[in-house]
KOLPA-82321 format. One line per 3 residues: their letters; for each residue x, y, z of N, C-alpha, C, CB. Coordinates in pm, 1 decimal. Glycine has a CB too. Example, Ala and Ser with C-alpha at 12.3 -4.5 7.8 and 13.67 -1.06 7.14 Angstrom:
# residues 2
AS> 1319.0,-569.0,780.0,1230.0,-450.0,780.0,1320.0,-330.0,780.0,1130.8,-447.3,904.6 | 1285.0,-225.0,708.0,1367.0,-106.0,714.0,1290.0,3.0,787.0,1408.4,-59.8,572.5
This chain:
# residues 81
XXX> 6283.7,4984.0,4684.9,6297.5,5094.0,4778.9,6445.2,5128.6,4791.0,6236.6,5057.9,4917.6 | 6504.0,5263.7,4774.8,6610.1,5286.2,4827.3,6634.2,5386.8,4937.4,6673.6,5305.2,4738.6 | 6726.3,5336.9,5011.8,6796.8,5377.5,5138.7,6907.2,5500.9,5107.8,6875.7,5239.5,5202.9
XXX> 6894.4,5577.4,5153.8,6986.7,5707.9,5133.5,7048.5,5724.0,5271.0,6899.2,5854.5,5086.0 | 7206.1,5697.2,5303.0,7181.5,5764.5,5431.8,7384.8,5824.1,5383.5,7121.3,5625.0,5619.3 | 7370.5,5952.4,5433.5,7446.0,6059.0,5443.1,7518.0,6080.1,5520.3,7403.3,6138.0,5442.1
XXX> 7692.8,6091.8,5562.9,7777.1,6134.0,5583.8,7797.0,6014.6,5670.8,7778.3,6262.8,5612.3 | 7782.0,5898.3,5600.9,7847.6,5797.2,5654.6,7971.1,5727.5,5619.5,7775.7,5725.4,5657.8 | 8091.2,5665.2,5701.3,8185.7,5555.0,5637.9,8160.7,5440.2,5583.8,8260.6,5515.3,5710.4
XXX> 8245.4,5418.7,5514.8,8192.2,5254.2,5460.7,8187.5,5131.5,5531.5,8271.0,5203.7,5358.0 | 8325.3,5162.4,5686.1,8291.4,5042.9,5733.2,8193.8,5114.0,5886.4,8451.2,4933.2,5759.1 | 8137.3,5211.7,5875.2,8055.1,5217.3,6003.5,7938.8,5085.8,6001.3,7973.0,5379.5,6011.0
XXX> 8006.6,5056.7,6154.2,7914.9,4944.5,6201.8,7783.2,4923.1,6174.3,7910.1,4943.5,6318.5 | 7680.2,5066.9,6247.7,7562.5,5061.7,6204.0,7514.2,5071.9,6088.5,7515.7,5120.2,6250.1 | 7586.4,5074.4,5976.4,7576.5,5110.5,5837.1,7572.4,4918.6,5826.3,7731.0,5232.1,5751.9
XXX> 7626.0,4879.9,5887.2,7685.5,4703.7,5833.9,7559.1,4692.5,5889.1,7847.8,4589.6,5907.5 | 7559.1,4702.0,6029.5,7414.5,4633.2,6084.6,7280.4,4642.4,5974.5,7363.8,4724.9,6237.0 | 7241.1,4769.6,5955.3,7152.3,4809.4,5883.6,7138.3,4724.3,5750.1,7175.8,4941.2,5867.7
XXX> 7235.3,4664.9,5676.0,7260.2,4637.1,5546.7,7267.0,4447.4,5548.7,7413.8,4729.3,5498.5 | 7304.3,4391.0,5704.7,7264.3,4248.6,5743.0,7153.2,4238.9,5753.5,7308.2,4195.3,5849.1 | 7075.0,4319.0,5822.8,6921.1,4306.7,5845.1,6840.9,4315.6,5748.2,6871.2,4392.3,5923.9
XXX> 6833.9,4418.4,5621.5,6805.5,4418.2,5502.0,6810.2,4282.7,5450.5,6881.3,4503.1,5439.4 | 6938.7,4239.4,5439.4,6970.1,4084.7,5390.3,6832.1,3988.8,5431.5,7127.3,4016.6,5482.1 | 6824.8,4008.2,5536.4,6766.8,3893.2,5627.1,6572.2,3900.8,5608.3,6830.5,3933.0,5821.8
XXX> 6553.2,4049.1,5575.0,6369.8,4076.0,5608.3,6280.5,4033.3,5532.5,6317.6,4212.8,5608.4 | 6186.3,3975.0,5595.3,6090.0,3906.0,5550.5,5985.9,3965.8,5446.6,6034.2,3865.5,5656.6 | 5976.1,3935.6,5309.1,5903.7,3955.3,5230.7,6019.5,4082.2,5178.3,5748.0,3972.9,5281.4
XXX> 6129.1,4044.5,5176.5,6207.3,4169.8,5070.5,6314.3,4077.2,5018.3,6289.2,4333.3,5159.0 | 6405.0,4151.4,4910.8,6532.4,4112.7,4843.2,6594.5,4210.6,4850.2,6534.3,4067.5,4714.4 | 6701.7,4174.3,4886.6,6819.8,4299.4,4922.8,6907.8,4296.8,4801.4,6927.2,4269.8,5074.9
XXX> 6908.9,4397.3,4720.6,6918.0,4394.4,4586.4,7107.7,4440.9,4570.4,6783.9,4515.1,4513.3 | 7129.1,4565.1,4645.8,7282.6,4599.9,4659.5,7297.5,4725.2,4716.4,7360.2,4601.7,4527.4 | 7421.1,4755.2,4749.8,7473.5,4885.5,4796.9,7542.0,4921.6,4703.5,7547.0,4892.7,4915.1
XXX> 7546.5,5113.5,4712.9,7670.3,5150.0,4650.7,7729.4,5289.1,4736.1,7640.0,5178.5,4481.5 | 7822.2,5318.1,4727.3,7871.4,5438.0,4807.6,7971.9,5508.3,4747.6,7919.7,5403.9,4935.7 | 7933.2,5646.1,4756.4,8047.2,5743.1,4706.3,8014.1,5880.2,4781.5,8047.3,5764.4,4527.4
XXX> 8147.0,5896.6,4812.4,8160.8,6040.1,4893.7,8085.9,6049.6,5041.3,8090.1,6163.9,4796.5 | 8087.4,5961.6,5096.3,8052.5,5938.5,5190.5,7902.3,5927.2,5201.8,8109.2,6011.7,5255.9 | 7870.3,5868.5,5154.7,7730.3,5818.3,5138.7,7670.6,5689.3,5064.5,7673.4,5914.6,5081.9
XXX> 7593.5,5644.9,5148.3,7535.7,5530.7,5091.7,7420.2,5512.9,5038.1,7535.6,5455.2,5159.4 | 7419.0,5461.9,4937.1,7240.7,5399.8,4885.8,7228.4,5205.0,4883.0,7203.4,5469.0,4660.2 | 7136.3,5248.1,4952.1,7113.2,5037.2,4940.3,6955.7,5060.7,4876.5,7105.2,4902.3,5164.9
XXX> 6996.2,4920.4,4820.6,6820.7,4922.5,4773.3,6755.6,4783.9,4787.7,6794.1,4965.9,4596.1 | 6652.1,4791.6,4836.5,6589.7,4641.8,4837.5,6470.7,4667.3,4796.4,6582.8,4558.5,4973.4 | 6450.4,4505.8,4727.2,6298.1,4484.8,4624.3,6198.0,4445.6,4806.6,6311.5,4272.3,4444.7
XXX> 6077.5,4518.4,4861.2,6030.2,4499.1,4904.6,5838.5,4501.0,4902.0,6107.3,4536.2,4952.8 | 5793.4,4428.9,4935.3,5646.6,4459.3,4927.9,5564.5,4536.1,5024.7,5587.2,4348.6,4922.5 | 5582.7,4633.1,4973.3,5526.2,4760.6,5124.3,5621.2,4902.0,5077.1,5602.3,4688.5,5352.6
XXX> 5563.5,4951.8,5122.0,5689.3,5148.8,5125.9,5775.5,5117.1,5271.7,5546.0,5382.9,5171.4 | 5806.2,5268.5,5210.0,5947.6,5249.7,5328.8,5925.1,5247.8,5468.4,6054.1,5370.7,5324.9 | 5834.4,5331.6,5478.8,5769.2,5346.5,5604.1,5756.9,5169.8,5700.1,5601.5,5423.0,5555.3
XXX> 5708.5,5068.6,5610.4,5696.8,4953.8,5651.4,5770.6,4911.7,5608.6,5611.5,4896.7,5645.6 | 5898.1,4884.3,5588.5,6013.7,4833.4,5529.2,6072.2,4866.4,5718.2,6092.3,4934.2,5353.7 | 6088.3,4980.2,5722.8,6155.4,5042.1,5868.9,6149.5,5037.0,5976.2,6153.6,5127.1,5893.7
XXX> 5977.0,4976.6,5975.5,5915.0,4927.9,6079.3,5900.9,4768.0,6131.7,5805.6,4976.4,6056.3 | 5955.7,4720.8,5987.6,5964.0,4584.0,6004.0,6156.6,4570.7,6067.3,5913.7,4498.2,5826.2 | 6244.2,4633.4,6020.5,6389.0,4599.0,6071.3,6387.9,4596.4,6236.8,6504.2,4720.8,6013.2
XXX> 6453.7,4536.0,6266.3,6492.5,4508.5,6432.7,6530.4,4610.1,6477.5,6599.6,4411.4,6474.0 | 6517.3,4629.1,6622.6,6572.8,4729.3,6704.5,6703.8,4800.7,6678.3,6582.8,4676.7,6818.5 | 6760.9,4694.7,6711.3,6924.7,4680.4,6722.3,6982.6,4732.6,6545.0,6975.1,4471.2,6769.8
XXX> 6916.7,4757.8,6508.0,6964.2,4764.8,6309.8,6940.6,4919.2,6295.6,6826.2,4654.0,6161.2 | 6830.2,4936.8,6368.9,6783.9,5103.1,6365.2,6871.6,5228.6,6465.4,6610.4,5104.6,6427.8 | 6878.8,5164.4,6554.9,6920.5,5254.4,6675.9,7022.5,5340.7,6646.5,6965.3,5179.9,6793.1
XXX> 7119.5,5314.0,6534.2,7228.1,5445.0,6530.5,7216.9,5588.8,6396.6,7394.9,5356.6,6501.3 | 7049.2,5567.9,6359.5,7028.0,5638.9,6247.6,6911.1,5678.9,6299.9,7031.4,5574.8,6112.2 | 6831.8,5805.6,6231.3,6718.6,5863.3,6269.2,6693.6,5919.5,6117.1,6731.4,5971.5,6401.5
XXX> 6542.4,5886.8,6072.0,6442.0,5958.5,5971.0,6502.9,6052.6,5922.2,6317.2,6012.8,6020.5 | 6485.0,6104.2,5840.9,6500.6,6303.5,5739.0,6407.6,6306.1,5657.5,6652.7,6352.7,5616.9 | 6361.7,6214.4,5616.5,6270.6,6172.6,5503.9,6224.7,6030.7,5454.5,6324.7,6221.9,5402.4
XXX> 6088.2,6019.2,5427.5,6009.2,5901.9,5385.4,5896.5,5909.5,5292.4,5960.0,5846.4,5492.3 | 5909.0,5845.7,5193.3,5830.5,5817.7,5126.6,5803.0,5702.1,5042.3,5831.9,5892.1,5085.8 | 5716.2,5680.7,4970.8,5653.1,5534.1,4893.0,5797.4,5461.2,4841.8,5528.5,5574.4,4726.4
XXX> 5885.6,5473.1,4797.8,5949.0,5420.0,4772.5,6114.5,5457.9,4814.0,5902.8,5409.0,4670.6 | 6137.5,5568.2,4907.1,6274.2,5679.9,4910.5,6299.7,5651.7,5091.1,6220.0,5902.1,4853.7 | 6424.8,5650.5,5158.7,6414.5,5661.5,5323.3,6520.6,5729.1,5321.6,6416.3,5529.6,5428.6
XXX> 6524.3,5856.8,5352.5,6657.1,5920.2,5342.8,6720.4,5916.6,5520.8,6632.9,6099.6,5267.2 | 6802.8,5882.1,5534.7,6869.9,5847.4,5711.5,6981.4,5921.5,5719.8,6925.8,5676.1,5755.9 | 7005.1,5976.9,5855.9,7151.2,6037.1,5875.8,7168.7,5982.9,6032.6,7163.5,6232.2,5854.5
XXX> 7311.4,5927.7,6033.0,7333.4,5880.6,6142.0,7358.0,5966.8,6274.8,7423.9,5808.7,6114.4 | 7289.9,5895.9,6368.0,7261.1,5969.9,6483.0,7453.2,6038.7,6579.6,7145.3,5829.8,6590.6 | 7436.3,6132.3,6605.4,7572.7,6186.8,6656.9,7534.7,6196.8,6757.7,7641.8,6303.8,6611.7
């Protein structure tokens, strides 16, 4: 599954949060990040779509990003202003 999320910094916090919790979720492998131009893609090997990939991360990991798009394997995020 990869993570798309848009017009973010590299060291924004919730970008870190988001990318520890990945590390950590049960029944996935957090495979890597990459970023250019202000944007990030992470990708993790998980068993489920994104939808349940998103639903499984913690509160606290989600709270500074909101949805744009979801699908079987794609979560496109833009951080909340």
């Amino acid at each position: 599954i990869q993570i798309f999320v848009s017009d973010v910094e590299y060291d924004d916090a919730n970008l870190s949060a988001l990318k520890e919790s990945l590390k950590k979720i049960k029944g996935g492998k957090f495979v890597g990040m990459q970023y250019k131009s202000a944007a990030a893609v992470l990708e993790i090997s998980f068993k489920g779509n994104s939808t349940e990939l998103w639903d499984e991360l913690p509160a606290d990991s989600k709270k500074g990003f909101k949805i744009l798009e979801a699908n079987d394997n794609n979560l496109t995020l833009a951080i909340k202003k």
